[in-house]
Legacy VTK file of the C-alpha trace (Angstrom):
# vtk DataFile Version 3.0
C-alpha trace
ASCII
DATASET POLYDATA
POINTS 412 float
-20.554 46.955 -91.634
-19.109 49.966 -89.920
-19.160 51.921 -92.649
-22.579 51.100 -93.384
-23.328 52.045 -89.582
-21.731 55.284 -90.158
-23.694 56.225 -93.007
-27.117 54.895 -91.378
-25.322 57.175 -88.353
-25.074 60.719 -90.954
-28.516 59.518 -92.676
-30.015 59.378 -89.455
-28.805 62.998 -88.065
-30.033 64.501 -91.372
-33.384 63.167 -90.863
-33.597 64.165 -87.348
-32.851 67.978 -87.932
-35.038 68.054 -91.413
-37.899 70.528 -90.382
-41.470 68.484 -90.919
-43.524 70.976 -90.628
-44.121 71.856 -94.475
-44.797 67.982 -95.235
-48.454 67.604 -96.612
-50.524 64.790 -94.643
-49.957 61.920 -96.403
-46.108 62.172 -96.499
-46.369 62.932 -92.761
-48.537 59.361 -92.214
-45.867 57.377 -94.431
-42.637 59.400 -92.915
-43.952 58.145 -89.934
-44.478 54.400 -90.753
-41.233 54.725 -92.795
-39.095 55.659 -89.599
-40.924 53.129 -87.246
-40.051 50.156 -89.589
-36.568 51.393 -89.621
-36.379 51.566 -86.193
-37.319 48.202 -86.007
-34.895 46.617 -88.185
-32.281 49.084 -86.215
-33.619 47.269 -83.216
-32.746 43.912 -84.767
-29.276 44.662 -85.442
-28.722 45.815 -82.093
-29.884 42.575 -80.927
-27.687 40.822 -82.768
-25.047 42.676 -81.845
-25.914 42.102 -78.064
-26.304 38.431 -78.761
-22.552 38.033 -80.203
-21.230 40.244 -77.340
-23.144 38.033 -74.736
-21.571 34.868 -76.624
-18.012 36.028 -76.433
-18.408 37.140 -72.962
-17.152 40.718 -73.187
-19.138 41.844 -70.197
-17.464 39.563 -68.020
-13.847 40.185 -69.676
-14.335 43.494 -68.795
-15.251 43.320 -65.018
-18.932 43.442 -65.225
-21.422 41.770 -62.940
-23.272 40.608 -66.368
-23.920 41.544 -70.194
-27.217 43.368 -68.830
-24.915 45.067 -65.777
-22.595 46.210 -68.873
-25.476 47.183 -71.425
-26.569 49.368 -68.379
-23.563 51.575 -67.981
-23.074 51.564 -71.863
-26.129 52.389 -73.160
-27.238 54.389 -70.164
-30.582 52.441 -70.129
-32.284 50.606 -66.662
-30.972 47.663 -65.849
-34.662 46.077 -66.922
-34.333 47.035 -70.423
-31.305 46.192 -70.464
-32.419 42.528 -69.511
-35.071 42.494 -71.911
-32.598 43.060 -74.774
-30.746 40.396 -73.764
-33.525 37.859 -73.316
-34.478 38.993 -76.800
-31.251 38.723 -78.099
-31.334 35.493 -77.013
-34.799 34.137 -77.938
-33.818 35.734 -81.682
-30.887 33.959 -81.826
-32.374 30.456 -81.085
-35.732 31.860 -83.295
-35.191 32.360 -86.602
-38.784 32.727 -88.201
-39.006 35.417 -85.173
-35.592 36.803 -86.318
-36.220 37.342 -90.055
-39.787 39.064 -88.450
-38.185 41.874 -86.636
-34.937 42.094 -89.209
-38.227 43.148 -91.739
-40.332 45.082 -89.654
-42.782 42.752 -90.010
-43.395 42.977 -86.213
-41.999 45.411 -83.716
-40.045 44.600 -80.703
-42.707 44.792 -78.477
-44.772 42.434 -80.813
-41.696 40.171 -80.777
-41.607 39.939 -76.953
-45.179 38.477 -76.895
-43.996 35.804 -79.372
-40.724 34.969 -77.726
-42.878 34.248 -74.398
-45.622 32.147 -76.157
-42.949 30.126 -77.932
-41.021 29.963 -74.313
-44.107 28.855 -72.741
-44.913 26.595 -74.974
-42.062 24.928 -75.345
-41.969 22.404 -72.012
-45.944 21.629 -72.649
-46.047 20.905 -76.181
-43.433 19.203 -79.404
-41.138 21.835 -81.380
-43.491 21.272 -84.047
-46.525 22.393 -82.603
-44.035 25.641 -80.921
-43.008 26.605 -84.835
-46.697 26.205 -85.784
-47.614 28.425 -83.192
-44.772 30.936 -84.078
-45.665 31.212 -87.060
-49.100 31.704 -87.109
-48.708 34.497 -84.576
-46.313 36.471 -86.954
-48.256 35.626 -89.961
-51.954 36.312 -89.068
-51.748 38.350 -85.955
-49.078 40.956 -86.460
-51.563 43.515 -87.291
-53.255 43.107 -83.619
-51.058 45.827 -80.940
-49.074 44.325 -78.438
-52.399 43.506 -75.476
-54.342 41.921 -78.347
-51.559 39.704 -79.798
-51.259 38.434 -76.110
-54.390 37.287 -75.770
-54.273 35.641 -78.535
-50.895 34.032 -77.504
-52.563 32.806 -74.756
-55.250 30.844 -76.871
-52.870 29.932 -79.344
-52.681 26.612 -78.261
-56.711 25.701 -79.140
-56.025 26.800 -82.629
-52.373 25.398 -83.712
-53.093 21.695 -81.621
-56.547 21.399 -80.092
-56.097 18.252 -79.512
-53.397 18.550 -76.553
-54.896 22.281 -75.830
-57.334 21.052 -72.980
-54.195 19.010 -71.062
-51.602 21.648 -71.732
-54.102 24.473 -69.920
-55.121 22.435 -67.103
-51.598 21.459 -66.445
-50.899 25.277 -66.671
-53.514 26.174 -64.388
-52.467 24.096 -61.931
-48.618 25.220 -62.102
-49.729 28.791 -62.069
-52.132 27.819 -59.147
-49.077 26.248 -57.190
-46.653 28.860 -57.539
-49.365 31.584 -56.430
-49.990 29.321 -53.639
-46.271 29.232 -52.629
-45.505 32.489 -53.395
-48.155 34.545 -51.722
-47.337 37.174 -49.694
-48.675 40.296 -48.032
-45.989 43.104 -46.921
-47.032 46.790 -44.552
-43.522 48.645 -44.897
-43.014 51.812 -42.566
-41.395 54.777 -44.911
-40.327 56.553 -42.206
-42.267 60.041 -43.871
-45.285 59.308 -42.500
-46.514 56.103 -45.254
-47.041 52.434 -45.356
-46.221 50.987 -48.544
-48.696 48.030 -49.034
-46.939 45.237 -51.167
-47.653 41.668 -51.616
-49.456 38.620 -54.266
-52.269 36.595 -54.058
-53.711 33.881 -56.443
-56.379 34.630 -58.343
-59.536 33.258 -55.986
-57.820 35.497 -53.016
-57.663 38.068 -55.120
-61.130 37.820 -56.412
-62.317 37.845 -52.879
-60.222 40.947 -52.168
-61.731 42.843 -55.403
-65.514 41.888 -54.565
-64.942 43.568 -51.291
-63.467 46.454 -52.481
-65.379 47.164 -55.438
-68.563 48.808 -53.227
-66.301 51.136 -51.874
-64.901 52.386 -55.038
-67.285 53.970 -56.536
-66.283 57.006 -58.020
-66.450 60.519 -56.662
-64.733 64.056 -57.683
-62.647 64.113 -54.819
-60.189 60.732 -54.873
-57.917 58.900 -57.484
-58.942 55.354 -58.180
-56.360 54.705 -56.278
-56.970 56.410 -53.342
-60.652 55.128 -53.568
-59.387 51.797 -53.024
-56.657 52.305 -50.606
-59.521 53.959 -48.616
-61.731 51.049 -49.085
-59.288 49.018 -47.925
-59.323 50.583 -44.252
-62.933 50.905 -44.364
-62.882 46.637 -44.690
-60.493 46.542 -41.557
-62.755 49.075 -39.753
-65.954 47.014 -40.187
-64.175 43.542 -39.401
-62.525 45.117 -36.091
-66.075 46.296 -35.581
-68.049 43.019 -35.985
-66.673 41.298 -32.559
-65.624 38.135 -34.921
-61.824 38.324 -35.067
-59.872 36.167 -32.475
-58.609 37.437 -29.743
-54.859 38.829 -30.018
-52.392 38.533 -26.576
-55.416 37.540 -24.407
-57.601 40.817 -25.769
-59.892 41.945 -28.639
-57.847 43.504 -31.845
-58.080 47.403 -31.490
-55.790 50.380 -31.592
-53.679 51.460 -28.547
-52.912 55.573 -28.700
-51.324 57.482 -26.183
-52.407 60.769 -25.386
-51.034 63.275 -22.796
-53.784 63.404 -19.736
-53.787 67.472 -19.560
-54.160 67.827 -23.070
-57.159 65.507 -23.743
-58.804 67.178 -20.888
-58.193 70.669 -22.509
-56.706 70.666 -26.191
-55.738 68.192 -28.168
-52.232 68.450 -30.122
-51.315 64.843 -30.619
-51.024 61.384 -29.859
-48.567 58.228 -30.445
-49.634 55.003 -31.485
-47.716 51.662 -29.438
-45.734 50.833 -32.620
-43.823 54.363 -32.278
-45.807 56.322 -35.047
-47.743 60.025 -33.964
-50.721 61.079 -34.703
-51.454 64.462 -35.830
-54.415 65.878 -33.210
-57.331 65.390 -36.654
-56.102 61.749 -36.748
-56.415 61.118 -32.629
-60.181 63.314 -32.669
-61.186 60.825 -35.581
-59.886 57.498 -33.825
-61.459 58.324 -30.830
-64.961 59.544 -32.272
-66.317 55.582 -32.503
-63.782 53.706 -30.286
-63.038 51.764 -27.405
-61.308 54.061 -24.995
-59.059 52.980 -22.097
-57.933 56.236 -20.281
-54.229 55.727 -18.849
-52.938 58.497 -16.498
-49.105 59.140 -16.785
-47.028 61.201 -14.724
-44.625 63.336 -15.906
-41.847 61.246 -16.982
-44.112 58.846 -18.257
-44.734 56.675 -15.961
-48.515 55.210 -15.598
-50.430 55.900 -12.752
-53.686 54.697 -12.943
-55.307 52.572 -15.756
-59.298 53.632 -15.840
-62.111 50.988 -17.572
-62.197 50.790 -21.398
-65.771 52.437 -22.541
-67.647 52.284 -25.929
-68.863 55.105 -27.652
-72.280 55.401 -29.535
-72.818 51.912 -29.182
-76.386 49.621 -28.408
-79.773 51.002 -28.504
-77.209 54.796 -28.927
-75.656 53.228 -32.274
-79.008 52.039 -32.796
-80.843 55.274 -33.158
-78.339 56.559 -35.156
-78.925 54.198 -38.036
-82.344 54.574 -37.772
-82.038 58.249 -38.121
-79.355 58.168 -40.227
-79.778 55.324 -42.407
-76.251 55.312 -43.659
-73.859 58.054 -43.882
-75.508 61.109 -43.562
-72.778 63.433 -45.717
-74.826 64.499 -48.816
-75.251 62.246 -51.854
-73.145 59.713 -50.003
-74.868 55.756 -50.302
-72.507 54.263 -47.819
-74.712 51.857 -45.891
-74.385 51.899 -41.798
-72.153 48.717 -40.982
-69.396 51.207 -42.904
-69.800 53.991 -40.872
-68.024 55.324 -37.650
-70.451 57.378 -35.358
-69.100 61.133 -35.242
-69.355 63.642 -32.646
-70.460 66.788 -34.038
-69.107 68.884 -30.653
-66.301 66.808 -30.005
-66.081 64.629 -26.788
-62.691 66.384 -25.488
-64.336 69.362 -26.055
-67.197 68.360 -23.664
-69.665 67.072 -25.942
-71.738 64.289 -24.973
-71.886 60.527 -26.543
-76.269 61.259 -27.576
-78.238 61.600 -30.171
-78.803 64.774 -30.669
-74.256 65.506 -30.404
-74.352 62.358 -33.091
-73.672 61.912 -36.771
-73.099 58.602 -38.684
-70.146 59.341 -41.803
-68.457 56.235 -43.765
-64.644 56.778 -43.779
-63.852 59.167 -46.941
-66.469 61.679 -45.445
-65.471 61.176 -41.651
-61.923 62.543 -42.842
-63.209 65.135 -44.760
-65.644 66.377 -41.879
-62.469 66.659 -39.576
-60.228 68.856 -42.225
-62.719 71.569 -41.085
-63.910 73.086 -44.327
-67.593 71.318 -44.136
-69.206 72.059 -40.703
-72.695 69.540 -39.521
-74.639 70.884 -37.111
-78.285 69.593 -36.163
-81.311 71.110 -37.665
-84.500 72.077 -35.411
-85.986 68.597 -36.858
-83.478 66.594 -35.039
-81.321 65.244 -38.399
-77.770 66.354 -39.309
-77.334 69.274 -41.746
-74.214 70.011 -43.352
-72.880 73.679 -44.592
-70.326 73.703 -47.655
-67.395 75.561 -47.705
-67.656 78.631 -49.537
-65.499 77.404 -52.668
-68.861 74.877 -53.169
-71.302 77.386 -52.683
-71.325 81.137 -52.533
-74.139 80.680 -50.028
-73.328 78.365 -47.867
-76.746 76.842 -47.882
-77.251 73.956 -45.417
-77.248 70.607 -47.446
-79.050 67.033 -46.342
-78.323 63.704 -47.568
-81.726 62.294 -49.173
-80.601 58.863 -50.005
-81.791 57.122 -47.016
-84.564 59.116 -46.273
-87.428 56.539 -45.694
-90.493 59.129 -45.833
LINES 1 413
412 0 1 2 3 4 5 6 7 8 9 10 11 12 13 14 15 16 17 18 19 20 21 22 23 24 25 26 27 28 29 30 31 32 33 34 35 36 37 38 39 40 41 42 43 44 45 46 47 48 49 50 51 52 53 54 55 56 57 58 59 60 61 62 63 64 65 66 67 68 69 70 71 72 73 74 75 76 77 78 79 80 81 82 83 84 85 86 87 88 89 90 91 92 93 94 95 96 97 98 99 100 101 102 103 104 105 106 107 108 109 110 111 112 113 114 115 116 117 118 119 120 121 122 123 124 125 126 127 128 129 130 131 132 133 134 135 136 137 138 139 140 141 142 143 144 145 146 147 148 149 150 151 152 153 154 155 156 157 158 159 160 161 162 163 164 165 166 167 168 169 170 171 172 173 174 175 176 177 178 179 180 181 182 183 184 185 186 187 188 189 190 191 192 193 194 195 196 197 198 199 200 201 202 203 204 205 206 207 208 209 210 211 212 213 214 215 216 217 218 219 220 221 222 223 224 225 226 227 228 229 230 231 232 233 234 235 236 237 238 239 240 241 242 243 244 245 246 247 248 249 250 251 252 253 254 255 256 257 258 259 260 261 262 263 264 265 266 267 268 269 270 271 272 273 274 275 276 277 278 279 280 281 282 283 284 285 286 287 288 289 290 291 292 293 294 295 296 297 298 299 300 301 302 303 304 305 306 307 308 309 310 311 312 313 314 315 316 317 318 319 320 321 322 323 324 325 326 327 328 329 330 331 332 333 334 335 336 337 338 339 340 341 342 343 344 345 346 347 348 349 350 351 352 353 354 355 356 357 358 359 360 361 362 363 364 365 366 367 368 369 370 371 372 373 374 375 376 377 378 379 380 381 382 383 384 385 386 387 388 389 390 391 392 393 394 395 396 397 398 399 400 401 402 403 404 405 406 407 408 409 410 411
């Protein structure tokens, strides 16, 4: 076998430095399909060779944590490749049908993953016989379908090898898979230290169906966001409007909201920044936004930070005030945005620790995405002689800078 290996090794090289450019179309097509099959059946012997290295226990002979540990600092691959070839390794080893499949190129190794896990899943719900049906009907009538395809089908193998026992076998599945999402739910807000949260966690599949119908409104798309930024954004814009609605319980004897610290001489002149009460600052854009539709409690410190005098919370734009603006406003008023009210955060357009007052006519209503956007500066809103918001583009939009009006919600 080595010197077959060595050969294959020489073989190989030539092929790789062979120029391909003066191949006609059709050789380039079967070249292609020639060196994938290969490849394969390359892939095969590898696995077997992993499989008799796992059996003696090399790895472990030779100091290492684990044949996948050892595979790692051979092969130089990550260490979840290098599990997957030995869970392959394995599943071959133990599968012959699925063995002589992938020996013949007959499927590829990503084909023959989906098959070892329907066999493997299979195997405590149904007899071996019904598992070698379903093997083989997988690698005989489906290993033409790419590797998403052939897993949906995997997954509905059952109703067409046994439907007799399919009906039991999914409901008992469903309810396992129900149990362990149940068990294993979890929801994780990691500090990065550089200025991110990393949002982690699992839900079953009715929580997360929940999640997804609440999000989906506020991911439609626009030119500016990713899809994922679109949804991390919708995300807040959920936790905005439920610490807005009055409903959540009350946390250490208080309603939910946001405690930010900002120096006393600087929010009476110019703002620079501010510091949450978990430890985190806010740039001075972040602290102007927060405080545009907020409760406010003013705390006076002295100079080494002590408090001297705790003033009364106060709401801005809220009432009959908050009222108007919807009924001006109708949603938010950024141009071409359909963001309906209850997801909007009333803005002042002459900033309230620059002096501007909490009315109607120093008033905007902007949904979350456009409330950011409005304090990076580049669009300005001002209020036209008709008494609704206007908003000028920045000059990389238009040339002009012609004043621009959101028409959505007009109701006349």
């Amino acid at each position: 076998m080595r010197e077959a290996l060595e050969q294959l090794r020489e073989i190989a090289g030539q092929c790789a430095g062979a120029p391909v450019w003066s191949l006609p179309d059709a050789d380039l097509v079967c070249a292609v399909r020639a060196v994938h099959d290969a490849e394969q059946m390359l892939a095969a012997v590898k696995l077997h060779l992993v499989r008799e290295i796992d059996g003696r226990s090399l790895p472990i002979a030779q100091e290492a944590a684990s044949t996948a540990v050892w595979l790692r600092a051979r092969l130089q691959v990550s260490i979840n490749t290098a599990r997957r070839m030995v869970d392959l390794a394995r599943v071959l080893d133990e599968r012959p049908v699925l063995d002589a499949a992938l020996s013949s190129a007959a499927v590829n190794v990503e084909q023959a993953q989906v098959v070892a896990k329907a066999v493997h899943d299979l195997a405590g719900e149904v007899s071996p016989d019904v598992v070698d049906l379903a093997e083989k009907t997988l690698i005989a009538e489906h290993a033409d379908q790419e590797p998403a395809v052939l897993r949906k089908l995997a997954d509905r193998i059952l109703a067409y090898v046994a439907p007799e026992v399919a009906e039991d076998a999914d409901r008992r599945t469903a309810e396992r898979d129900e149990k362990r999402a149940e068990q294993t739910r979890a929801f994780t807000l990691t500090n990065n230290g550089d200025g991110r949260f990393r949002v982690t966690g699992w839900l079953d599949a009715e929580a997360a169906a929940i999640v997804d119908a609440a999000l989906d409104p506020l991911c439609k798309p626009d030119l500016d966001r990713t899809p994922a930024q679109r949804r991390a954004d919708a995300l807040v814009e959920i936790c905005r409007l439920a610490l807005r609605t009055e409903q959540l319980p009350d946390n250490g004897g208080d309603r939910p909201q946001i405690a930010l610290t900002v120096p006393y001489d600087v929010v009476r002149k110019q703002l620079s920044h501010g510091q949450l009460d978990t430890g985190e600052r806010l740039t001075a854009q972040q602290v102007r936004r927060l405080a545009c539709d907020a409760r406010i409690l003013p705390v006076v410190l002295g100079g080494d930070g002590q408090i001297l005098d705790v003033g009364q919370s106060r709401r801005l734009f809220t009432g009959p005030l908050r009222r108007a603006l919807v009924v001006r406003d109708g949603g938010c008023a950024f141009p071409g945005c359909d963001r309906p009210p209850q997801w909007c955060d009333a803005h002042h357009i002459r900033h309230w620790a620059d002096g501007g007052p909490t009315s109607l006519g120093n008033g905007v209503l902007l949904c979350g995405h456009h409330h950011r956007l409005n304090h990076r500066g580049e669009w300005q809103v001002r209020m036209a002689g008709d008494g609704r918001p206007e908003f000028i583009p920045p000059a990389y939009v238009d040339s002009e800078r012609k004043p621009r009006r959101n028409v959505y919600h007009r109701r006349t």
